[in-house]
C-alpha positions in Angstrom: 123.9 113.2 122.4 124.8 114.6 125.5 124.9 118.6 124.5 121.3 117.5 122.5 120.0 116.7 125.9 121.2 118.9 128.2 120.5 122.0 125.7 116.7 120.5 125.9 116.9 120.7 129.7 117.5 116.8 130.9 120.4 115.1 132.4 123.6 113.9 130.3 123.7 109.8 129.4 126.0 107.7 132.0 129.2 107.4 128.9 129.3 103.6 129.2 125.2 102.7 129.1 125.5 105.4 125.8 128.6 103.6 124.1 126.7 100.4 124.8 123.7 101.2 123.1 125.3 102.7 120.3 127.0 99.9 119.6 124.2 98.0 119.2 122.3 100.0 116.9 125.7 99.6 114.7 126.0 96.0 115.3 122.4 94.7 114.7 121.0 96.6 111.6 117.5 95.9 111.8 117.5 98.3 114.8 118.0 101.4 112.7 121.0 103.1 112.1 123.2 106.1 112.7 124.6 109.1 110.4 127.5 110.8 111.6 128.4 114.7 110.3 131.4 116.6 109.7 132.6 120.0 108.7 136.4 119.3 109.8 138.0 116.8 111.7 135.3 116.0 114.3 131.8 114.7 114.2 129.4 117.8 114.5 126.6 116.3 113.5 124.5 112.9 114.3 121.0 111.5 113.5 120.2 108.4 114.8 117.3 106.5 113.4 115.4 103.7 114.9 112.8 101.1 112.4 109.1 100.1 113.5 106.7 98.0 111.9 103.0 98.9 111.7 99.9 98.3 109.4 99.4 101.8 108.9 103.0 101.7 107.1 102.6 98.1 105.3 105.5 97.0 107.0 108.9 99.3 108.0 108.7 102.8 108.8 111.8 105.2 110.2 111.3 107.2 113.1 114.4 109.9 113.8 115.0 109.1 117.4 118.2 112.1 117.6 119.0 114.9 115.4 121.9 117.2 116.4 124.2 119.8 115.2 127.0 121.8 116.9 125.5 125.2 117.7 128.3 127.2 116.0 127.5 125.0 112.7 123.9 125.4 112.9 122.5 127.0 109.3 125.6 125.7 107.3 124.5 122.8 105.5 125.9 120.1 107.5 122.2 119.1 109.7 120.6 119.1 106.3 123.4 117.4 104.4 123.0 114.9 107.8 119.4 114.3 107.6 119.5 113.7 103.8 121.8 110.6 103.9 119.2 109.9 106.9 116.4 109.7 104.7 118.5 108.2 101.9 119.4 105.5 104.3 115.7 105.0 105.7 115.0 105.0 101.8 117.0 102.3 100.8 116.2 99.7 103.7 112.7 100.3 102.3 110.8 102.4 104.7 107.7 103.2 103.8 108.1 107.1 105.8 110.1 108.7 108.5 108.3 110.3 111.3 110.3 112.2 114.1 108.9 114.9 117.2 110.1 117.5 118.0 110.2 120.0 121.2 107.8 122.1 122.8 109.1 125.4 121.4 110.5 123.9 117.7 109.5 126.4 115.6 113.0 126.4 113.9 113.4 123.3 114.0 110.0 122.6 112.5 111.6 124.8 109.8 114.4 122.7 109.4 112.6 119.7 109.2 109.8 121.1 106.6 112.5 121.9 104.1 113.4 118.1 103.4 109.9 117.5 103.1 108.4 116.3 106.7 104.8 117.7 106.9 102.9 118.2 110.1 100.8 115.3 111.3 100.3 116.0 115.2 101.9 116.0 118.5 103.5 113.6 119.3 102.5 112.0 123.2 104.6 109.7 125.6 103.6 107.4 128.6 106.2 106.9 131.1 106.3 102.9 132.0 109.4 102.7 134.2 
């Protein structure tokens, strides 16, 4: 997570605070859930998912909270093999959709995401409360 957020221009995660939270979203899974990737030996690929409730959904809904890929395995199948045992995974814990943002400049990944079947429904807006 930490290459995901430094490539988009923030600060790396404190290891522990990271491991911790992690953990949890293993440990308690009505939280959401996590899908590791790999083209060898080493995890090159994670989406981590997060659940929400709303009427708009009629109950669960998925929203991809991370979605990263090594840069040198970008475009080989392993982000897209990643994301679809994401979506099979939001699938069967009967979510209703999966919504996700993405950055500023995400034209490719836009891309990415359109050829598993997201569709564009807006910006997506935060409000800082800490």
């Amino acid at each position: 997570m930490n290459a995901l957020l430094v490539e988009l221009g923030g600060a790396p995660l404190d290891p522990a605070r990271a491991a911790e939270t992690y953990a949890r979203l293993c440990a308690e899974p009505d939280l959401g859930f996590a899908v590791l990737g790999a083209a060898g030996p080493r995890s090159d690929s994670v989406c981590t998912v997060s659940f929400a409730h709303a009427l708009r959904a009629n109950g669960r809904y998925a929203i991809v909270q991370e979605m990263y890929v090594t840069p040198e395995l970008r475009s080989t199948g392993v982000g897209r093999e990643t994301l679809a045992l994401a979506l099979a995974t939001a699938r069967e814990r009967r979510c209703a959709f999966v919504e996700l943002g993405t950055p500023f400049q995400g034209e490719r990944q836009i891309a990415f995401y359109a050829r598993s079947g997201f569709v564009n429904i807006g910006a997506r807006l935060r409000c800082p409360l800490t």
